[in-house]
Each structure stands twice: as C-alpha cells, then as structure tokens.
GUBATOR-238081 format. One record per atom (N, C-alpha, C): residue in three letters; x, y, z. Coordinates in steps of 0.2 Angstrom, whole numbers, padded with zeros to 4 digits, always signed. Last residue first. Example, Ala and Ser with C-alpha at 12.3 -4.5 7.8 and 13.67 -1.06 7.14 Angstrom:
BEGIN
ser+0064-0011+0035ser+0068-0005+0036ser+0064+0000+0039ala+0066-0028+0039ala+0062-0022+0039ala+0066-0016+0039
This chain:
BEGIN
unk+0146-0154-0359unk+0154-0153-0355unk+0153-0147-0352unk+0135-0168-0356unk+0135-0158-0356unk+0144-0158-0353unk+0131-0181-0363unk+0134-0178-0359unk+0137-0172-0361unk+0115-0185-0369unk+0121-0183-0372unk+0125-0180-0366unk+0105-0198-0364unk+0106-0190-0364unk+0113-0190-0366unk+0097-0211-0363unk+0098-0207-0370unk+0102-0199-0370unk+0097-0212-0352unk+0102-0215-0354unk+0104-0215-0361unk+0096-0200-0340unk+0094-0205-0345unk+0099-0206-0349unk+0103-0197-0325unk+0104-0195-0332unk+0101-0201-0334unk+0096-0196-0310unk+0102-0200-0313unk+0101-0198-0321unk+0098-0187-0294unk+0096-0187-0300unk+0099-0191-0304unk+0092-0194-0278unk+0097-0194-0285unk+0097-0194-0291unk+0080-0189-0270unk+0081-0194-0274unk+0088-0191-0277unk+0071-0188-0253unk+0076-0183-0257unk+0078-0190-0263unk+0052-0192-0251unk+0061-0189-0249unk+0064-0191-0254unk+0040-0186-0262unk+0042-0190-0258unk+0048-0188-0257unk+0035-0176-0268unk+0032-0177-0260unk+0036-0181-0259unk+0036-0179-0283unk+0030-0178-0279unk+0029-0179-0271unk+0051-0179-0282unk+0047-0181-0285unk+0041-0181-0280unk+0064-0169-0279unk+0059-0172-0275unk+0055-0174-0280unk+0083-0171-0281unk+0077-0168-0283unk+0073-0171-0278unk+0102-0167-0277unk+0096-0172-0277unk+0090-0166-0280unk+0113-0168-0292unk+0108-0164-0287unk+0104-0169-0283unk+0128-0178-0292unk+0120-0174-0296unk+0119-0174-0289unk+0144-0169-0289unk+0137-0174-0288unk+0132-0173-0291unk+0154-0161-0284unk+0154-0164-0292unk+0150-0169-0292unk+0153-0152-0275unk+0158-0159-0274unk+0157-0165-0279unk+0148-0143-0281unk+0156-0140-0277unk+0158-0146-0277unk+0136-0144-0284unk+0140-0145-0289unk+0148-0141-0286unk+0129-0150-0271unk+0132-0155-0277unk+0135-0151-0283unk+0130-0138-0265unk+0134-0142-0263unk+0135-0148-0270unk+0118-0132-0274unk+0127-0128-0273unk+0133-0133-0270unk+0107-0139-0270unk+0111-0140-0279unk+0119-0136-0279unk+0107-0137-0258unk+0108-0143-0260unk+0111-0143-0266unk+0104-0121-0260unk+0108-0123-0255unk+0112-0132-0257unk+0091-0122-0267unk+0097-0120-0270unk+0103-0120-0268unk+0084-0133-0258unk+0083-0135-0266unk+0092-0131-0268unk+0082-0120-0246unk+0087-0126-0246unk+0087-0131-0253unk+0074-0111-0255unk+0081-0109-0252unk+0087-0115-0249unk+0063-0115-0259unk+0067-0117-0262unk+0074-0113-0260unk+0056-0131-0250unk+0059-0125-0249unk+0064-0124-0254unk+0053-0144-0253unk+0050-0140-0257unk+0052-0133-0258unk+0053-0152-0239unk+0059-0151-0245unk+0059-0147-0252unk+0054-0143-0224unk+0050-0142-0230unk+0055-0145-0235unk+0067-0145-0216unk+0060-0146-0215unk+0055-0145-0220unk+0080-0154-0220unk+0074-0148-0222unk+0069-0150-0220unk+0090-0163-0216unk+0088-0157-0215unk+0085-0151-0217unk+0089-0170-0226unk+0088-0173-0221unk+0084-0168-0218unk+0100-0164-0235unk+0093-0168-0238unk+0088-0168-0231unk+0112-0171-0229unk+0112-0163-0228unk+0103-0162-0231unk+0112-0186-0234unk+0111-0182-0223unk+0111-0177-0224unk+0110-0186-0247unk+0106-0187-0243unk+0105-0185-0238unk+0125-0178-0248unk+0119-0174-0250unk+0112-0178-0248unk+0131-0191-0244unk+0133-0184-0240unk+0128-0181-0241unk+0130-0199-0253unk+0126-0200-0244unk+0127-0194-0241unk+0133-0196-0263unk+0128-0197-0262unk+0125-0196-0256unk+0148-0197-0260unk+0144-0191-0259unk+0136-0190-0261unk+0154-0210-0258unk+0151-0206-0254unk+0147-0200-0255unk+0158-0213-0271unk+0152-0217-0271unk+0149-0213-0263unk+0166-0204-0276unk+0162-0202-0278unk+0153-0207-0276unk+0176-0198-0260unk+0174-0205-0266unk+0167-0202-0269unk+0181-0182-0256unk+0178-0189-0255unk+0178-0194-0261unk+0184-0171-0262unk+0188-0175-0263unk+0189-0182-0259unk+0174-0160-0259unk+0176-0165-0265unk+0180-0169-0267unk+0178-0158-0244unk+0172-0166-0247unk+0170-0166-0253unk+0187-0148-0246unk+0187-0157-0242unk+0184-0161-0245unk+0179-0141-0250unk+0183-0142-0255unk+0187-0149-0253unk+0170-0138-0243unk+0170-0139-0248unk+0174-0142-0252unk+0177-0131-0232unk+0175-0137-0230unk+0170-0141-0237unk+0181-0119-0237unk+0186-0124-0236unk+0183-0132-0236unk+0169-0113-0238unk+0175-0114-0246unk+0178-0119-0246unk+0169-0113-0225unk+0163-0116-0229unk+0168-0116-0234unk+0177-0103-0221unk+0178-0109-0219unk+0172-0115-0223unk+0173-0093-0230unk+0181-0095-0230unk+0181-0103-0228unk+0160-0088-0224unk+0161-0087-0231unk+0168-0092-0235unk+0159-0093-0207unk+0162-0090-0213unk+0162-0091-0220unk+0147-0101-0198unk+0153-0101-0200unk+0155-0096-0206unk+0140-0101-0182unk+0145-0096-0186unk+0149-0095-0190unk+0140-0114-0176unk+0133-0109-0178unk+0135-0104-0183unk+0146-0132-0182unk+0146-0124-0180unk+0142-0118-0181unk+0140-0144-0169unk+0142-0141-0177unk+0140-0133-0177unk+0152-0155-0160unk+0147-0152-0164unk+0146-0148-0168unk+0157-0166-0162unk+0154-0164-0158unk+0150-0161-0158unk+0157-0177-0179unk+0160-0171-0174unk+0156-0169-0168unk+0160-0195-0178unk+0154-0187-0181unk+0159-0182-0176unk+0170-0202-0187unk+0167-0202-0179unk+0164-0195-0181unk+0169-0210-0202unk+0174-0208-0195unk+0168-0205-0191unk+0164-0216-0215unk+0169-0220-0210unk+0173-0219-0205unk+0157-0209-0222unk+0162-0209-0221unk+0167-0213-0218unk+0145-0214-0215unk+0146-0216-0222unk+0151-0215-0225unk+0146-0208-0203unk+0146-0214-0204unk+0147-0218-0210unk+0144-0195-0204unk+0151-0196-0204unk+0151-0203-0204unk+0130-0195-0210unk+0135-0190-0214unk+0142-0195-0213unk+0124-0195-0195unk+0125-0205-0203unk+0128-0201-0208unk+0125-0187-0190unk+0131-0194-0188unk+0130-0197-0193unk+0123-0178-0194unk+0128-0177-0197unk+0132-0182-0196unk+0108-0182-0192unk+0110-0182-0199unk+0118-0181-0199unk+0106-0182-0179unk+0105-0187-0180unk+0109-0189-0188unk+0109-0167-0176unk+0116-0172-0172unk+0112-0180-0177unk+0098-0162-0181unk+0107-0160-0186unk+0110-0166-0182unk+0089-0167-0174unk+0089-0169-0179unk+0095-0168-0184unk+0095-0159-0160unk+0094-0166-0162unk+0093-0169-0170unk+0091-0147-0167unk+0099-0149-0163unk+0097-0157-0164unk+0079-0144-0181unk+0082-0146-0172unk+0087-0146-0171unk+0080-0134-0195unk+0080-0140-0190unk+0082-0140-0183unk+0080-0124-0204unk+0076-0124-0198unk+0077-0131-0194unk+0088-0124-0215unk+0081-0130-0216unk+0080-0129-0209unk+0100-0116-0212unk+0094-0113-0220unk+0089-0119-0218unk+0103-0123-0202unk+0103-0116-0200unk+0096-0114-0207unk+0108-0135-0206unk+0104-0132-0200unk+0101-0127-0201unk+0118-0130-0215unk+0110-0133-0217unk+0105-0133-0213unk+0127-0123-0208unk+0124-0119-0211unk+0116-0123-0215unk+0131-0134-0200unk+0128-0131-0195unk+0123-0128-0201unk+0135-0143-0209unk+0128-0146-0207unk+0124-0141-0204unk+0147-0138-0213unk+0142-0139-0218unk+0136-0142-0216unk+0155-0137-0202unk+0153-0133-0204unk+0148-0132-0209unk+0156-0151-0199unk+0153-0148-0192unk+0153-0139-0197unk+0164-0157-0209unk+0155-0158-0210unk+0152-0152-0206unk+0174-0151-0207unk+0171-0150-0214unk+0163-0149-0215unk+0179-0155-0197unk+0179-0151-0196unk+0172-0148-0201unk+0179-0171-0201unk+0176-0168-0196unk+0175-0161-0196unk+0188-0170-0210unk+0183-0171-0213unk+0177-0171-0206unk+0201-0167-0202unk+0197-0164-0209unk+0190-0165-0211unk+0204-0179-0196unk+0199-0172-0193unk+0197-0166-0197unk+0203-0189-0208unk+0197-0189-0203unk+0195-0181-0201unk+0212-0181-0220unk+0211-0184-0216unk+0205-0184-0211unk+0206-0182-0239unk+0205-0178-0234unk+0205-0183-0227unk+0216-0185-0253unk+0212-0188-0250unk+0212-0185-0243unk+0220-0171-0261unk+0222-0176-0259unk+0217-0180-0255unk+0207-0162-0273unk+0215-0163-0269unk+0213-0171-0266unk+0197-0159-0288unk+0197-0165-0282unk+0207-0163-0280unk+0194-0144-0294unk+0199-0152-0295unk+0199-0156-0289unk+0181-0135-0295unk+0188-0138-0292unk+0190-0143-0294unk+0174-0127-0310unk+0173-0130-0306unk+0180-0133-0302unk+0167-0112-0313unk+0176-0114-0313unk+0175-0121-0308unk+0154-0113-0313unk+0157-0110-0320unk+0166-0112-0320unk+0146-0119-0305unk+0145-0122-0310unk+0152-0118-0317unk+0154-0115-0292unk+0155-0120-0294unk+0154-0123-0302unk+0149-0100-0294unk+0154-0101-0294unk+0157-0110-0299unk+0134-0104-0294unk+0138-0100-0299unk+0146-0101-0300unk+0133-0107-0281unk+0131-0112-0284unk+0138-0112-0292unk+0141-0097-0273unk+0143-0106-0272unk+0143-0109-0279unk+0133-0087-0275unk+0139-0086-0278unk+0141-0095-0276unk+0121-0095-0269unk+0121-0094-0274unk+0126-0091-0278unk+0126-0096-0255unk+0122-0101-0257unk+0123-0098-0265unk+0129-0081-0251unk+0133-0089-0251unk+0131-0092-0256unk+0115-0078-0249unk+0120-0074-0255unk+0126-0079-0258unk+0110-0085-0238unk+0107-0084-0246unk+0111-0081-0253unk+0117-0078-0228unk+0116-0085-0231unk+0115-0088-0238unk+0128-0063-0233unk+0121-0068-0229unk+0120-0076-0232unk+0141-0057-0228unk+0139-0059-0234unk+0132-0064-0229unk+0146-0038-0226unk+0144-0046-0224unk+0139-0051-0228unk+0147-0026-0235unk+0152-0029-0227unk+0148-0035-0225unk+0140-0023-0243unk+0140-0022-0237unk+0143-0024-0233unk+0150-0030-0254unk+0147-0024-0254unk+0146-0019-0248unk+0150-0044-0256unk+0154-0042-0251unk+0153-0035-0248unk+0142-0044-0268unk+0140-0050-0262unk+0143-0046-0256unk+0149-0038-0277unk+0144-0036-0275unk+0141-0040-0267unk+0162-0044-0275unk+0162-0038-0275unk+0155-0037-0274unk+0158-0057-0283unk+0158-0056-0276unk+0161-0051-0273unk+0154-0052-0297unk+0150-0055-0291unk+0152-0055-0284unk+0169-0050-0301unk+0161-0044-0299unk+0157-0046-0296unk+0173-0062-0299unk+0177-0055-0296unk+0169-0052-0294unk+0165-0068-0310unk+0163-0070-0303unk+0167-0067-0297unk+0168-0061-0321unk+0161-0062-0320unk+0161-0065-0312unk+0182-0065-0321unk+0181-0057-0321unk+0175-0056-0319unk+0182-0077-0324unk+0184-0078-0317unk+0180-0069-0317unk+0174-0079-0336unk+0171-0084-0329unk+0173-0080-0324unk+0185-0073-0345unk+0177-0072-0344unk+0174-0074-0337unk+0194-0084-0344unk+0199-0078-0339unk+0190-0073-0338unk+0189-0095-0348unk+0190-0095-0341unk+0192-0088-0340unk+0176-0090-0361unk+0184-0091-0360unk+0183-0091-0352unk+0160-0099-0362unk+0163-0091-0362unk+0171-0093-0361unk+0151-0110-0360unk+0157-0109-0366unk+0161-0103-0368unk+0143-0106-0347unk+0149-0111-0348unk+0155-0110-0354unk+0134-0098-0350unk+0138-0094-0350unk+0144-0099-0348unk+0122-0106-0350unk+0123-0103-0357unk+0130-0098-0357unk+0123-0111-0338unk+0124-0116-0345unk+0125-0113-0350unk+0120-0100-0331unk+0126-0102-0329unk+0129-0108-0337unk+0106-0100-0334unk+0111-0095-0336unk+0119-0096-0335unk+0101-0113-0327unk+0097-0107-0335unk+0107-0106-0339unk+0104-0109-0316unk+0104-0117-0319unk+0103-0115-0326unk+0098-0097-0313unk+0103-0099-0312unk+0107-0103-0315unk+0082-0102-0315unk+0085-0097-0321unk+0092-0097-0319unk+0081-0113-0304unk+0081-0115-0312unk+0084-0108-0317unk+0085-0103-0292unk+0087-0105-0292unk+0088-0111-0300unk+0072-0096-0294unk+0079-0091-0295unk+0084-0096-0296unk+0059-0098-0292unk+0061-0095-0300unk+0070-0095-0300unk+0055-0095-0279unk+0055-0102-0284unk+0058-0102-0290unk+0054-0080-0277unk+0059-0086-0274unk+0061-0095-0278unk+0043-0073-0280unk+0048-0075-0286unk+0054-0080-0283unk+0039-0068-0269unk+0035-0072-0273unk+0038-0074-0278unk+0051-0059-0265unk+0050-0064-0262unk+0045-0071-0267unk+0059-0053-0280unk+0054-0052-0274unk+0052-0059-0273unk+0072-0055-0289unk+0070-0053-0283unk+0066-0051-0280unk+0062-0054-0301unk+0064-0059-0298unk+0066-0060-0291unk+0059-0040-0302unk+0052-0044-0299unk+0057-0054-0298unk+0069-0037-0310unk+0067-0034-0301unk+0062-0038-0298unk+0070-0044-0320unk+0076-0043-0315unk+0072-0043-0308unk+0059-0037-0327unk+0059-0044-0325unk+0064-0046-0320
C-alpha cells in the first residue's frame, strides 16, 4: 500500500493520509515527535538536496506535530523578505506568471500594511523558507487569511494536489485554517462547525 502511494496516480491520496496520520501521532510524547521528524529529515536530506515536494510535506508534518510559538512582532523588511521567499516557492509549485506572482504578493503585502518586495525569489532554501515562516506566524491572526488567499491565487489548477498540500503546510506553520475548494469555486476558509469539539 506504501509503495503504490508513492506513484504518481496516488498523488491525491497523500496529502488527506498525512492529515490521517499526523492526528493519530499528535498524543505521542514531544521528545517522540522530535526523534520522528530527526529521521524524517535525515531522509529528505539523504541525497544532498531537498525538492519541493519534499519541503512541502516535512513542513506540513513538522508543523502539525511541534507546532511554533508566535515571536515578536515581524519588521516591514522582515516581512518583505518573507513574502519574496514564500511567493517565489508558490510560484514556482502553481506554474504561474511573473505577473500574476507580482499581482498576488502586492495584495499579500497590502494586507499587511507594507510595500511589496521587488521581487520574489527563484532559489529559496530549505533555511530561508523556515525563516520566512516563522515571520508570518507572528502576523495577526486576522491577516493570515489574506496571506493564504494571495498564496491561493497562485494556482493555476486549484485542484492540484501538490499546491492543496503546499497551502495546508503554510496554514499550519502560521497557525490558520487551511483553505479548501468547494465545487470549482475559488479558495475558501475553512471554518469549524459550531457543534465541533476542538482537537488539542
């Protein structure tokens, strides 16, 4: 079952059994979590370079099992730097235009309140993504909707599920509900029923 997970026609699958298994491996002790995401990224790092897609899902992993603390309130060029590295990589997983990434990272930094970056980076690192991460956790909670909106933006397919698992990684690094798609239309915030019991 493993193996055929990793094959291409199994791509749809990976991202829900991650969301699966991560829930069931929450109430494990934190020194468990960290020795389980050591060996993960031991493997990831294996051949000397980590790919997109690999990113993406030590991110998700990561985030769901040791989640960050929000730090200090992030300065403007902070949060420029942060975006210009978290737009390029969206770019990059949702095929989009140069125009289309400059139209989404402006309404990114506008929702912020600061000046968009010039531009956004083609080759960012394992490190500087971490970084820029951890910046835009400790936005307001009432921005980071809009943040996972503009990054949203950027899929040419919203169905794709390499960008679906790239968006669910972001919202749980900067402590957001995920966006979803309901039948074709664009990107929505997931918001809990009102009868649901909150998941610690």
């Amino acid at each position: 079952a493993l193996a055929w997970v990793a094959r291409p026609e199994a791509l749809w699958l990976r991202l829900p059994l991650l969301e699966v298994l991560t829930a069931r491996l929450r109430p494990w002790p934190r020194d468990l979590h960290e020795r389980l995401l050591d060996d993960c990224r031991e493997a990831v790092q294996a051949d000397g370079r980590i790919d997109k897609t690999e990113w993406v899902y030590f991110t998700l992993v990561r985030h769901r099992l040791l989640p960050v603390e929000p730090g200090r309130e992030p300065a403007p060029d902070e949060l420029r730097r942060a975006l210009a590295e978290l737009f390029g990589l969206a770019a990059a997983i949702g095929q989009q235009s140069a125009r289309g990434t400059r139209e989404a990272v402006s309404r990114a930094a506008a929702s912020l309140g600061i000046a968009p970056p010039v531009s956004t980076s083609e080759r960012a690192d394992a490190a500087s993504l971490a970084r820029a991460l951890e910046i835009l956790a400790s936005i307001t909670p009432l921005q980071k909707p809009a943040l996972l909106k503009a990054l949203g933006a950027l899929a040419r397919d919203a169905d794709d599920p390499r960008f679906q698992a790239f968006l669910a990684a972001v919202a749980a690094a900067i402590d957001c509900p995920p966006l979803r798609v309901r039948g074709g239309e664009r990107w929505h915030i997931t918001e809990p029923a009102a009868d649901e019991a909150p998941v610690d």
